[in-house]
C-alpha positions in Angstrom: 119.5 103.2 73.9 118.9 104.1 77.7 114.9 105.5 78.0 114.1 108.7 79.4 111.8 109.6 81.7 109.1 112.3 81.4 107.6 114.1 84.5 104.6 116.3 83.0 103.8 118.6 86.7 101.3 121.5 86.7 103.2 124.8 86.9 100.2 126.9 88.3 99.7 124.6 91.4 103.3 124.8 92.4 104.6 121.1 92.1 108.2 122.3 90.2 110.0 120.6 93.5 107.7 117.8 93.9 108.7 116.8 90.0 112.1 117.8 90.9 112.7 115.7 94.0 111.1 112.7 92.2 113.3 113.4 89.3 116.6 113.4 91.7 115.5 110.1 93.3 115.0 108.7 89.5 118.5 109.6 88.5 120.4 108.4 92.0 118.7 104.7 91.6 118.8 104.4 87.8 121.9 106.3 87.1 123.0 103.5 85.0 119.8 102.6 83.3 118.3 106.3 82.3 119.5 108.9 79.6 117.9 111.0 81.9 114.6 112.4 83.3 113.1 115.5 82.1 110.4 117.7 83.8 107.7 119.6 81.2 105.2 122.2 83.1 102.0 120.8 82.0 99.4 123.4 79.8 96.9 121.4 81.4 95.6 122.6 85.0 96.1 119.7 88.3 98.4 117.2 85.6 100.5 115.6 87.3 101.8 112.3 85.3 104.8 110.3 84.7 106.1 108.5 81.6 108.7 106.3 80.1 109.2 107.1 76.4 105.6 108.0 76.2 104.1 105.3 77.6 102.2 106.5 81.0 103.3 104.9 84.2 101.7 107.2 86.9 98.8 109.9 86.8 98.2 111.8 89.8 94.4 111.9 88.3 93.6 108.2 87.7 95.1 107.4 90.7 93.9 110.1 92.9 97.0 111.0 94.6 100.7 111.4 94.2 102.9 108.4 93.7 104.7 107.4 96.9 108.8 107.6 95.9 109.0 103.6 96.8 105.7 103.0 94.4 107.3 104.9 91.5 111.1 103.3 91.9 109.5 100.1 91.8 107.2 101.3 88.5 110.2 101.9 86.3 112.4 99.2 87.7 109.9 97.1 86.3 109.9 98.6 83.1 113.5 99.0 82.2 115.3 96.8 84.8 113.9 94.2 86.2 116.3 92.3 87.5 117.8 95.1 89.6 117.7 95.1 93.4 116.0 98.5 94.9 117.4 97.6 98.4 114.9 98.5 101.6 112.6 100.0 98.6 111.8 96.4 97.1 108.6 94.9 97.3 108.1 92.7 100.3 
């Protein structure tokens, strides 16, 4: 079964298109690999974190800033595609 991605974003300070625009990029480079990529507004205030069937890969908190759209392409190709090229987005 293909995973899903979750993208838990803070409703209150506005990052809906952030989450959305992440998500987008998620499902144009994995459209093969992902069931799909779902965005829940956090109850939580400032969340911003992203996971693959519940196990965290990116929080805006622990990391003290937003993922960079490379950084988090090359996060879940890891995880559920390893051997698949990212193009210009691959590590050097």
């Amino acid at each position: 079964m293909k995973p899903t991605i979750t993208i838990e974003y803070c409703p209150k300070c506005n990052w809906l298109l952030r989450a959305a625009y992440m998500a987008q990029e998620l499902l144009t480079t994995f459209s093969d690999e992902l069931h799909g990529v779902t965005l829940q507004p956090s109850e939580v205030a400032g969340r911003y974190s992203i996971s693959i069937e519940d196990k965290l890969i990116f929080d805006r908190k622990e990391q003290g800033r937003f993922p960079e759209i490379k950084e988090l392409k090359q996060l879940v190709r890891d995880m559920i595609s390893p051997d698949k090229s990212l193009g210009h987005s691959d590590k050097s």
